[in-house]
C-alpha positions in Angstrom: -1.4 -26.9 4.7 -4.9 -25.3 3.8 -5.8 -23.3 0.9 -7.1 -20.1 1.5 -8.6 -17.4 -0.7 -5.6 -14.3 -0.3 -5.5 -12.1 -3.4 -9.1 -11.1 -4.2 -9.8 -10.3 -7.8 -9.2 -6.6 -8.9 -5.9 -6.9 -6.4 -4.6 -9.9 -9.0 -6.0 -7.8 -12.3 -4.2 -4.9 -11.1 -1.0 -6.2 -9.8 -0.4 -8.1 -13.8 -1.8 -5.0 -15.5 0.5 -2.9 -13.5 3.5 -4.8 -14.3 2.5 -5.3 -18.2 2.0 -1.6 -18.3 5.5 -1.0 -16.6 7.6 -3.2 -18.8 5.8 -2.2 -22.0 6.3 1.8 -21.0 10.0 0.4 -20.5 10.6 -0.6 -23.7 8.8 2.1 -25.2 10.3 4.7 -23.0 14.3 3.0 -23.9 13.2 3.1 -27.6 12.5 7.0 -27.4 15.6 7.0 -25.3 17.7 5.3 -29.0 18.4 2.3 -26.8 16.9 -0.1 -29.5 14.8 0.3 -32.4 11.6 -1.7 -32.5 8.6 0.7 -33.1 10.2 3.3 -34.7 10.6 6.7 -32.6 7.1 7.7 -33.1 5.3 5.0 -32.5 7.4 4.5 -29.3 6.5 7.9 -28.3 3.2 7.9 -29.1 2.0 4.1 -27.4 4.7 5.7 -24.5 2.3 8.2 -23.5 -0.7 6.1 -24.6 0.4 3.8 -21.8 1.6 6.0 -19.2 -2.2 7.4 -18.9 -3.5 3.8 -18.8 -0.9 3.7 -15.5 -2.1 6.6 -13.7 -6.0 5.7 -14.4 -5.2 2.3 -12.9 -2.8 3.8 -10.0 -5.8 5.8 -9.2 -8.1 3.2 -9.3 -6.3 0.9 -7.1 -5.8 3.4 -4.5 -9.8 4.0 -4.4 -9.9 0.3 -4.1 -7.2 0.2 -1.2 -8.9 2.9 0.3 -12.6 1.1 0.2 -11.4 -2.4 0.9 -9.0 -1.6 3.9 -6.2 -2.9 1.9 -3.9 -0.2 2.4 -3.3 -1.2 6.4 -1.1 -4.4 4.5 1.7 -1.4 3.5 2.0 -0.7 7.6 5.5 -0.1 8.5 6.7 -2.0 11.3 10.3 -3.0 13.0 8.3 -6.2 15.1 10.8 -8.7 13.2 12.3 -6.7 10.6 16.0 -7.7 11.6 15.0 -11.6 11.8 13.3 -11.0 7.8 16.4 -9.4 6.6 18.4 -12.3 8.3 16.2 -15.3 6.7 16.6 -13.5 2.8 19.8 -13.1 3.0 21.2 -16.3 5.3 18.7 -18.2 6.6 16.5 -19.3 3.7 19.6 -20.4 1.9 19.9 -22.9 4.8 16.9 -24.1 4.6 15.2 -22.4 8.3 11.7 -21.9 8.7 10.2 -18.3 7.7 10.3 -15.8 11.2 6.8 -14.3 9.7 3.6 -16.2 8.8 1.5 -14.7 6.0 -2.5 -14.9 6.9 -5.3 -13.1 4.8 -4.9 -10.5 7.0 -1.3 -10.0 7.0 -0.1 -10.6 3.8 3.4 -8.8 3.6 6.0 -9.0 6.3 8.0 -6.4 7.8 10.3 -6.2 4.5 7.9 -6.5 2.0 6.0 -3.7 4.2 8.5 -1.1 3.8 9.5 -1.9 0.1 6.3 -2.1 -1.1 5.2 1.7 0.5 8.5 2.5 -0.7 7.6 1.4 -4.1 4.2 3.7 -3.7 5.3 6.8 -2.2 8.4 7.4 -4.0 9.3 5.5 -6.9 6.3 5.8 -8.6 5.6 9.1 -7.7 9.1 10.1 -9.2 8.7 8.3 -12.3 5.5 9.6 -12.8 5.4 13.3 -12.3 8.4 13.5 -13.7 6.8 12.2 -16.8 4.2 14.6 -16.7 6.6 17.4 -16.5 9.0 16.2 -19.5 5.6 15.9 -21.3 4.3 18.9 -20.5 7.4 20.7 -20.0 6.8 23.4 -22.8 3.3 24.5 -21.9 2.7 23.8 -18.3 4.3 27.2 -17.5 2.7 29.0 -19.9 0.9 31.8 -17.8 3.8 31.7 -15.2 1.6 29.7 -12.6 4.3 26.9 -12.6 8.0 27.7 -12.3 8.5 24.5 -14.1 10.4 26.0 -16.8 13.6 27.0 -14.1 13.7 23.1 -14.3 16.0 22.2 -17.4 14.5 18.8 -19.5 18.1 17.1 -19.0 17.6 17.4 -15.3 14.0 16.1 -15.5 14.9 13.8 -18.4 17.9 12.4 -15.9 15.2 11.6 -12.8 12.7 10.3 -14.9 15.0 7.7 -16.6 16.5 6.8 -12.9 13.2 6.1 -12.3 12.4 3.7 -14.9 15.6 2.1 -14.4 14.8 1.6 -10.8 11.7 0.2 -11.2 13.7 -2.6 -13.4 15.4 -3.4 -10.9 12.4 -3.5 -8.6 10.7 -5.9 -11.3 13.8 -8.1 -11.3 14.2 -8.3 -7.6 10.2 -8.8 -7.4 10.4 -11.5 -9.9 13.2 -13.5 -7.8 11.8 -12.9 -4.2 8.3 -14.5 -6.1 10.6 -18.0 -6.4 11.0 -17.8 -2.5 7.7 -19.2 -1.5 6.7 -22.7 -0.5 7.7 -24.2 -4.2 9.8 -21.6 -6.6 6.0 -21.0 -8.4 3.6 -21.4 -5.4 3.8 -17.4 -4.7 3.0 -16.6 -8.9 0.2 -19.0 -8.8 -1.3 -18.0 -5.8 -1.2 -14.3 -7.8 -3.0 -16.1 -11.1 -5.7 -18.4 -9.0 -5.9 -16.0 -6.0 -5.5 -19.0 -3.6 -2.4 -20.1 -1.5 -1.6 -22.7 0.8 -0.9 -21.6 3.7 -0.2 -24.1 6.8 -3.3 -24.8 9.2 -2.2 -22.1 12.4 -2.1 -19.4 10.0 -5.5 -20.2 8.7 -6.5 -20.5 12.4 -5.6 -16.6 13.0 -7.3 -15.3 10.1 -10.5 -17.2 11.5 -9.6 -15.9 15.3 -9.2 -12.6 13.5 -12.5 -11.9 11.0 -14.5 -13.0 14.3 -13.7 -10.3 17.0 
C-alpha cells in the first residue's frame, strides 16, 4: 500500500458542506412539513431557504471547479465492468473477494459509483431544487404570464419536491454505508477528512504511467 494525495481540497470542503447543508435543509424542510417541532415554523422556514441558496451558490461553484479542474470526466458513464461491480456489492464483498475495479487519482469512482453519482447530479438534485424554487416562488413567478407556472398546483410541486428530499435521504444513508466498504470500515471517510488514501503500489504505478504521457 502507498499513500497517495486523491481528494484535493475544495473537492473535500465541498463534498462535507454539501452534505451539512443537505441534512440541515432536511430537518428544516420536515419541520415546515409538521414532522417535528424544533425551530418553530418560522424559523424553519426562514433558515430553510436561508440554506437552500447557500446550496445552489456552492452547486454552482463546484461545477465551475469541475469544469476548470477536469474533474467532471470522473462522472463518465461506462458498462467496462459494471456487471462484475454490481456482483462484488451485493455477493462478493460479503465473501471476502478482491475489488474487480482499482481506484487511482485518476479514476476515482468505478462503473457504479459512475452512474449513481451523475445520477445524483443530473436529476436528483435538479428535482429537488427547481422544484424548490418554484414552491418558493410559486405565487409571483407568473406574474406577467411569461411562466405558465401557475397551471402547476403547489400540492403537485409540494409532492416532487418532498420525493426529492426524501430521496436524497436515502442517498445519504446508502452513501454513508457504501463509505464503510473500503479498505477498513473508516479508511474511505478519512481519506475524505485528510485528502490522502492508501491505495496498493500498482495503482499508484498507473496514475504515474498516466500524468506522464
Amino acid at each position: 500500500m502507498k499513500r497517495v494525495y486523491v481528494y484535493k481540497g475544495f473537492e473535500r470542503f465541498w463534498h462535507w458542506t454539501q452534505a451539512s447543508l443537505i441534512i440541515f435543509l432536511a430537518l428544516t424542510g420536515f419541520e415546515v412539513h409538521g414532522t417535528f417541532d424544533i425551530l418553530g415554523f418560522e424559523h424553519a422556514a426562514r433558515f430553510h431557504r436561508v440554506a437552500s441558496w447557500m446550496l445552489i451558490g456552492l452547486i454552482v461553484f463546484a461545477i465551475f471547479w469541475h469544469l476548470v479542474t477536469g474533474e467532471w470526466k470522473q462522472y463518465i458513464p461506462t458498462t467496462k465492468k459494471l456487471a462484475e461491480q454490481v456482483r462484488f456489492y451485493s455477493i462478493g464483498m460479503f465473501r471476502g473477494e478482491s475489488h474487480p475495479t482499482k481506484k487511482t487519482e485518476v479514476s476515482k469512482l468505478n462503473p457504479l459509483q459512475r452512474l449513481v453519482y451523475l445520477g445524483f447530479k443530473l436529476v436528483l438534485i435538479p428535482v429537488t431544487i427547481i422544484s424548490g424554487i418554484i414552491y418558493m416562488f410559486h405565487k409571483t413567478i407568473d406574474r406577467n404570464d411569461m411562466v405558465g407556472i401557475s397551471e402547476f398546483s403547489l400540492e403537485s410541486i409540494a409532492f416532487w419536491h418532498t420525493l426529492g428530499a426524501i430521496l436524497l435521504m436515502v442517498f445519504l444513508v446508502v452513501h454513508v454505508y457504501m463509505a464503510t466498504t473500503g479498505h477498513t470500515p473508516t479508511s474511505n471517510i478519512q481519506a475524505m477528512i485528510t485528502g490522502y488514501e492508501d491505495l496498493e503500489e500498482e495503482e499508484e504505478s498507473v496514475v504515474g504511467d498516466t500524468s506522464s504521457k
